[in-house]
mmCIF file of the C-alpha atoms, coordinates in Angstrom:
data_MODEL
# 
_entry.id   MODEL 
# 
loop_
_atom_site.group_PDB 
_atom_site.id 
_atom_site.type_symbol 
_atom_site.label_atom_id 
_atom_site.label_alt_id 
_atom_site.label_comp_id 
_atom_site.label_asym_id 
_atom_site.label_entity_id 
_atom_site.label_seq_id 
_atom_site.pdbx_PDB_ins_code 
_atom_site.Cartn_x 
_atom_site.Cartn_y 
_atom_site.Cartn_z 
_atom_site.occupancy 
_atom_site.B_iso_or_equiv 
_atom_site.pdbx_formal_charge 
_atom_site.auth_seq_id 
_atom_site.auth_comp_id 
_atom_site.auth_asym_id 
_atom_site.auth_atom_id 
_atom_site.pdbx_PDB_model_num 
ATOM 1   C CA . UNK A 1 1   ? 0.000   0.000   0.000  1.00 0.00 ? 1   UNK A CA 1 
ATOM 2   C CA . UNK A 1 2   ? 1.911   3.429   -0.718 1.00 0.00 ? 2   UNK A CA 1 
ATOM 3   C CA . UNK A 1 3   ? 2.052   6.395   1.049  1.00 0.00 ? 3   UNK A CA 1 
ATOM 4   C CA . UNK A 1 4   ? -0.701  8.459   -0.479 1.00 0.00 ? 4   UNK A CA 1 
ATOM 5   C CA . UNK A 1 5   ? -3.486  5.798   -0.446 1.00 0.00 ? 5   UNK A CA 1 
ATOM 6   C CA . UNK A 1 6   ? -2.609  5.068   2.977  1.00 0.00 ? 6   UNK A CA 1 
ATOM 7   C CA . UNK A 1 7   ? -3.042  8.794   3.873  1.00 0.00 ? 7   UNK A CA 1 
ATOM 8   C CA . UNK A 1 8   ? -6.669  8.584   1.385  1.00 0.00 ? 8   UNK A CA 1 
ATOM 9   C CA . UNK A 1 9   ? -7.802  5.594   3.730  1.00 0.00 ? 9   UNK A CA 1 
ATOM 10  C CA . UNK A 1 10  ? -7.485  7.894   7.129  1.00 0.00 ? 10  UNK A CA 1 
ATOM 11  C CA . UNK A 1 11  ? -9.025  10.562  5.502  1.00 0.00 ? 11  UNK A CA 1 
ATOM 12  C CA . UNK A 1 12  ? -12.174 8.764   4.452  1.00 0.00 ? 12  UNK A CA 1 
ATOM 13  C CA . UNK A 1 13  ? -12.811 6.749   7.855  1.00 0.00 ? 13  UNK A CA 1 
ATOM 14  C CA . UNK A 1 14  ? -12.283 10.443  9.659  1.00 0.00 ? 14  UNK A CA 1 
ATOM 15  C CA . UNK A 1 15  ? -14.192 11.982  7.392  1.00 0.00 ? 15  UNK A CA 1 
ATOM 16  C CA . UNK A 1 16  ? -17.209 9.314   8.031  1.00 0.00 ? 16  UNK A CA 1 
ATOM 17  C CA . UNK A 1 17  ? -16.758 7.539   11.326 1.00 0.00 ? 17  UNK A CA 1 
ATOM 18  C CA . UNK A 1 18  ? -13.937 9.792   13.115 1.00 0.00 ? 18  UNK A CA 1 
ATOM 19  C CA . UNK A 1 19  ? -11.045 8.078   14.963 1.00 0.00 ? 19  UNK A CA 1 
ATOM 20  C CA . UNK A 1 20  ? -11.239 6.357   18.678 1.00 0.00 ? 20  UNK A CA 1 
ATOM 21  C CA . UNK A 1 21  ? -7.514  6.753   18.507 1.00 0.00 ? 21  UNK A CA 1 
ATOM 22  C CA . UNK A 1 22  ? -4.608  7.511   15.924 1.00 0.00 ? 22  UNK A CA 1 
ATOM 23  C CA . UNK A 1 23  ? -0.988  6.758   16.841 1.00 0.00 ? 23  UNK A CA 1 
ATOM 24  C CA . UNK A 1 24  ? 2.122   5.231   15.999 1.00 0.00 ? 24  UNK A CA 1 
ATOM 25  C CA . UNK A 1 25  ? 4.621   3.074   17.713 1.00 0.00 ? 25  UNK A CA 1 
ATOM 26  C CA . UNK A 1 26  ? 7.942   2.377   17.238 1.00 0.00 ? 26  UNK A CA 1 
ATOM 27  C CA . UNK A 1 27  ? 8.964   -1.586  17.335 1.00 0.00 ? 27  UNK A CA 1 
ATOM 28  C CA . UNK A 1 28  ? 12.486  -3.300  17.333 1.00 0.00 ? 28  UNK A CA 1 
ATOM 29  C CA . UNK A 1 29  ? 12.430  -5.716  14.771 1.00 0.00 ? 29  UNK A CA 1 
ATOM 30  C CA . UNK A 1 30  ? 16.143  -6.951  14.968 1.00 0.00 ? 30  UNK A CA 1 
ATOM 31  C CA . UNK A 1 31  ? 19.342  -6.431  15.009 1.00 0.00 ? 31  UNK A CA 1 
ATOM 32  C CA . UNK A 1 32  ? 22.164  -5.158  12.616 1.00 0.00 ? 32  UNK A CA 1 
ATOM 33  C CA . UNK A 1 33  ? 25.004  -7.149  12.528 1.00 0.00 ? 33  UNK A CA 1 
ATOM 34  C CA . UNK A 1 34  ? 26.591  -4.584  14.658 1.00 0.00 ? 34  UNK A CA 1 
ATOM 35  C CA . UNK A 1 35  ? 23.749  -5.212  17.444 1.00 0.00 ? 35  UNK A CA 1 
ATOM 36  C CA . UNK A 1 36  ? 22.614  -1.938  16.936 1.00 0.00 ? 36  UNK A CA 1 
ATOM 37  C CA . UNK A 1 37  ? 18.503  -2.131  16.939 1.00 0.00 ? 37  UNK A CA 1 
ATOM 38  C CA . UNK A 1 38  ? 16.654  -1.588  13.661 1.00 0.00 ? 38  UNK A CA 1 
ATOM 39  C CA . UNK A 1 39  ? 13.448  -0.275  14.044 1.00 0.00 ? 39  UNK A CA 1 
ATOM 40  C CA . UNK A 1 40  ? 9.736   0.239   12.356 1.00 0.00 ? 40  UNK A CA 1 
ATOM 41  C CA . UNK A 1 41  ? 6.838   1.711   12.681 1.00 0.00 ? 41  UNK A CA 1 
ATOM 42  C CA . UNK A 1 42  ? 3.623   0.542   13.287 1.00 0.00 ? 42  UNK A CA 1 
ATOM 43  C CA . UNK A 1 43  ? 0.586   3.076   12.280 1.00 0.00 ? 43  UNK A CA 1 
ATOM 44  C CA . UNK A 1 44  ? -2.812  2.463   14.455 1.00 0.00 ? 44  UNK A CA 1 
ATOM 45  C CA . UNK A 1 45  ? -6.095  3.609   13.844 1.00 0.00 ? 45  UNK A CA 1 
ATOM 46  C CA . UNK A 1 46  ? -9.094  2.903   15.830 1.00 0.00 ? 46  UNK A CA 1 
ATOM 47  C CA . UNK A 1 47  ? -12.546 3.563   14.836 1.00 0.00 ? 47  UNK A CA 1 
ATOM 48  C CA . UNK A 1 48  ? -16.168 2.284   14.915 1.00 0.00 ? 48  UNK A CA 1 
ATOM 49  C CA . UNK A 1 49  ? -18.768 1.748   12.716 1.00 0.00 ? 49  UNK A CA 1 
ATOM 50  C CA . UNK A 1 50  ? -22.219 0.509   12.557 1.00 0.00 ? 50  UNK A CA 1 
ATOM 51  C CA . UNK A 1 51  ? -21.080 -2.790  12.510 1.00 0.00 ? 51  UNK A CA 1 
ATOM 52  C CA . UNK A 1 52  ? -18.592 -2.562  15.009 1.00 0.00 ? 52  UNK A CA 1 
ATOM 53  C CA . UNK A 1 53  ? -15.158 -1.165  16.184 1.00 0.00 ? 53  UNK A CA 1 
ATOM 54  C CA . UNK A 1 54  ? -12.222 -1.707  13.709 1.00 0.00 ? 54  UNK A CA 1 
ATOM 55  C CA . UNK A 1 55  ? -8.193  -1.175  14.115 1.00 0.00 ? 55  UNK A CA 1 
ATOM 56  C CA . UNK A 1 56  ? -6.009  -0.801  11.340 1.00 0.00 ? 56  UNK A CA 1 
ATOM 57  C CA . UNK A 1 57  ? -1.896  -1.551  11.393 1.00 0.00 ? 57  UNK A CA 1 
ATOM 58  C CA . UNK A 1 58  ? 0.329   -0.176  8.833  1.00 0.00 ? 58  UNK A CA 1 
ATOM 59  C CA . UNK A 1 59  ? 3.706   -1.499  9.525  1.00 0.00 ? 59  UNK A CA 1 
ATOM 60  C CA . UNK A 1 60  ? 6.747   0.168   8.190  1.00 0.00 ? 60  UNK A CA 1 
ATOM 61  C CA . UNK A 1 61  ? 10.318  -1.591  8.476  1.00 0.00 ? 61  UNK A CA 1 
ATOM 62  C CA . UNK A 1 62  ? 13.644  -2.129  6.803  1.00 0.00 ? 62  UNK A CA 1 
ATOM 63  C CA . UNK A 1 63  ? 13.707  -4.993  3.642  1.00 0.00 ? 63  UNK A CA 1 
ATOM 64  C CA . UNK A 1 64  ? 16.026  -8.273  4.685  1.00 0.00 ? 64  UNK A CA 1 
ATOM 65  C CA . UNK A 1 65  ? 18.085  -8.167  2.054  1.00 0.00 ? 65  UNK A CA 1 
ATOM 66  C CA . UNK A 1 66  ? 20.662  -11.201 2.979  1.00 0.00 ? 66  UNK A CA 1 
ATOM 67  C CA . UNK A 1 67  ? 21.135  -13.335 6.438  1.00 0.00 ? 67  UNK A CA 1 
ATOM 68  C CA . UNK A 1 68  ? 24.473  -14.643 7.136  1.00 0.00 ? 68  UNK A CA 1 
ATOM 69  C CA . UNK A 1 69  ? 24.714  -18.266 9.653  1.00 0.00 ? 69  UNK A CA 1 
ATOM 70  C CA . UNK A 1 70  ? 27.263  -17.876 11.664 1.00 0.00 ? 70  UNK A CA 1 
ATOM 71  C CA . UNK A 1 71  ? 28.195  -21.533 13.409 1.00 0.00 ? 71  UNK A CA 1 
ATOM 72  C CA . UNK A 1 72  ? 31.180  -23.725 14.438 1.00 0.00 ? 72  UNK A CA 1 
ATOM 73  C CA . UNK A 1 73  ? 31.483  -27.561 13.635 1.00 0.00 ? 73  UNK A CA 1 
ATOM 74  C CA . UNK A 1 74  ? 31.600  -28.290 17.503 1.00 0.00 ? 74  UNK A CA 1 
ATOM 75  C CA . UNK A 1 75  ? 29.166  -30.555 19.183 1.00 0.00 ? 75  UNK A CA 1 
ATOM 76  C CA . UNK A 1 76  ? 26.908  -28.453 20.552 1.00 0.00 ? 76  UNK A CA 1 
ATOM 77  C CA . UNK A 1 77  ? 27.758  -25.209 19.129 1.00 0.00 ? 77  UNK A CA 1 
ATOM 78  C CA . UNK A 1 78  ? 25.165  -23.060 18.568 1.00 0.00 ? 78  UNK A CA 1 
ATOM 79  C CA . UNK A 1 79  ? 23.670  -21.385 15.208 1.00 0.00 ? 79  UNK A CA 1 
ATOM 80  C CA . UNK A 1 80  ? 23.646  -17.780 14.911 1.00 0.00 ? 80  UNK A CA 1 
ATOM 81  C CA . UNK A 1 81  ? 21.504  -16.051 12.108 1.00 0.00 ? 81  UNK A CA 1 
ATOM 82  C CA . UNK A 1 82  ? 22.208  -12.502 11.518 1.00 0.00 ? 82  UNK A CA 1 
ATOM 83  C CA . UNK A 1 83  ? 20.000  -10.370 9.515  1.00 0.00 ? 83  UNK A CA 1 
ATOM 84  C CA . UNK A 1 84  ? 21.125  -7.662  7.138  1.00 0.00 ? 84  UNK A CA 1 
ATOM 85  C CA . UNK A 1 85  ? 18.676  -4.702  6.298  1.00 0.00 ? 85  UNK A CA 1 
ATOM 86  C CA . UNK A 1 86  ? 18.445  -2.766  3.942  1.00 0.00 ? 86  UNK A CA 1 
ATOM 87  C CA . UNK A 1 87  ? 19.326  1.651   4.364  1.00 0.00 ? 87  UNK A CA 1 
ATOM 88  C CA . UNK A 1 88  ? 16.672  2.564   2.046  1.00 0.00 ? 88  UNK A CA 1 
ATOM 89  C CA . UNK A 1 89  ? 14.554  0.069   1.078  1.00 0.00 ? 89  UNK A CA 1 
ATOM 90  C CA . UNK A 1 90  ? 11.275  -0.258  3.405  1.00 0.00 ? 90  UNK A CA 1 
ATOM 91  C CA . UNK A 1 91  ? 8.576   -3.252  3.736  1.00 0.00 ? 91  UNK A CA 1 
ATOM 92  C CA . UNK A 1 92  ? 5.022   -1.930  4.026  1.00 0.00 ? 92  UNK A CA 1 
ATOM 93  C CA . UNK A 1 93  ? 2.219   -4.392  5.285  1.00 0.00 ? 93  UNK A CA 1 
ATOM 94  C CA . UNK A 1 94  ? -1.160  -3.728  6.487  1.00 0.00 ? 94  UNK A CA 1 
ATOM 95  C CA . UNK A 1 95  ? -3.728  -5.654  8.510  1.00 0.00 ? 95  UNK A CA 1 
ATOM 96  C CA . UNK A 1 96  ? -6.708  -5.028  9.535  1.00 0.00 ? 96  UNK A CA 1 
ATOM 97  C CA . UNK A 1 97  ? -8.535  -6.400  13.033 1.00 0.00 ? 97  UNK A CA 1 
ATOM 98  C CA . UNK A 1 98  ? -12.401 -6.164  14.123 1.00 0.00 ? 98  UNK A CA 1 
ATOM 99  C CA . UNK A 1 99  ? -13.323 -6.275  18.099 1.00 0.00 ? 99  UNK A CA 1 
ATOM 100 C CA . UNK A 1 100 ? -14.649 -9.574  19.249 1.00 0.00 ? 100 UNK A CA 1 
ATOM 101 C CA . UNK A 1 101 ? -16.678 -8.337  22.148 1.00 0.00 ? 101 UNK A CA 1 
ATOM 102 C CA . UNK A 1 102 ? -17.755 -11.796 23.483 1.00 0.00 ? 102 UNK A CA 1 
ATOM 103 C CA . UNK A 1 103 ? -14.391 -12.708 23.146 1.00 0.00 ? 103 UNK A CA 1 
ATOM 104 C CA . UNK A 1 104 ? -12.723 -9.616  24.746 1.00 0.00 ? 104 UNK A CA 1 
ATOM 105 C CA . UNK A 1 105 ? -9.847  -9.676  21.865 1.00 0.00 ? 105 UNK A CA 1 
ATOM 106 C CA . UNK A 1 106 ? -8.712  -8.197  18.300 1.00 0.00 ? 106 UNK A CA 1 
ATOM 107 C CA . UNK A 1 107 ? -9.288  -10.580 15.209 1.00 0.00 ? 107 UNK A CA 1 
ATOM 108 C CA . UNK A 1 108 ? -7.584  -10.291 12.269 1.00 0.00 ? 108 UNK A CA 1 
ATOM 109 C CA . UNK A 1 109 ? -9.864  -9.450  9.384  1.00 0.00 ? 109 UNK A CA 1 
ATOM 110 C CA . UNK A 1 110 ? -8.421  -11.436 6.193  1.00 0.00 ? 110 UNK A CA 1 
ATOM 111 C CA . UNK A 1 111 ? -9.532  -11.511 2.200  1.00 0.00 ? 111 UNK A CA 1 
ATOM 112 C CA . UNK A 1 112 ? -11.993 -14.796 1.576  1.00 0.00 ? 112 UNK A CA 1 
ATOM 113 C CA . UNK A 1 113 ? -9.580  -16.083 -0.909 1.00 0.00 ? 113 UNK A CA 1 
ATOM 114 C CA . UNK A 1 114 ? -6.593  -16.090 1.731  1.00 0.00 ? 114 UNK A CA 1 
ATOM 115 C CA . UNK A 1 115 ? -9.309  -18.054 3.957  1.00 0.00 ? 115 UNK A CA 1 
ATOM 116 C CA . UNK A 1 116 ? -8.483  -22.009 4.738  1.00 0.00 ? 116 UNK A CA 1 
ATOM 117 C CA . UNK A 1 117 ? -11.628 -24.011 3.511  1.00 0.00 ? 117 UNK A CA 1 
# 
């Protein structure tokens, strides 16, 4: 999802509904092979409808673009994977969750054809 239809989709459900909340969060999704923490950004917005209350997550976070196994031939040794990410390219993905009041818990909202039959 880009930028600008991401920004079109906020617009219409404030525009309509208005938003229970809007925030983002910053998440640590690994580490560089330095150890340094590379981060994201996950997008929230809350809002309800007629049919319910609804929470959209845009996630924003650097592309893997090679992992490197680092191990010995010991007995025992352990294996260590380390992740390399990519300075300017970024992975975009976007769920989208509806209340489950009986339940008391988010549930992921997914397409019919991604459903298991």
């Amino acid at each position: 999802m880009t930028d600008k239809r991401w920004e079109d989709i906020k617009g219409l459900i404030e525009e309509r509904f208005g938003f229970l909340d809007l925030r983002e969060e910053k998440i640590v999704v690994g580490e560089d092979e330095k150890g340094k923490p590379v981060e994201g950004v996950v997008e929230i917005v809350e809002f309800k409808t007629p049919q319910g209350k609804f929470k959209l997550e845009r996630t924003t976070k650097p592309a893997i673009i090679d992992k490197k196994v680092l191990s010995s031939r010991r007995i025992g040794a352990e294996k260590n994977i380390v992740y390399i990410y990519s300075q300017e390219e970024m992975i975009k993905t976007f769920k989208a969750y509806r209340w489950q009041e009986e339940k008391g818990e988010w549930e992921e909202i997914k397409p019919d054809f991604l459903e298991e039959s």
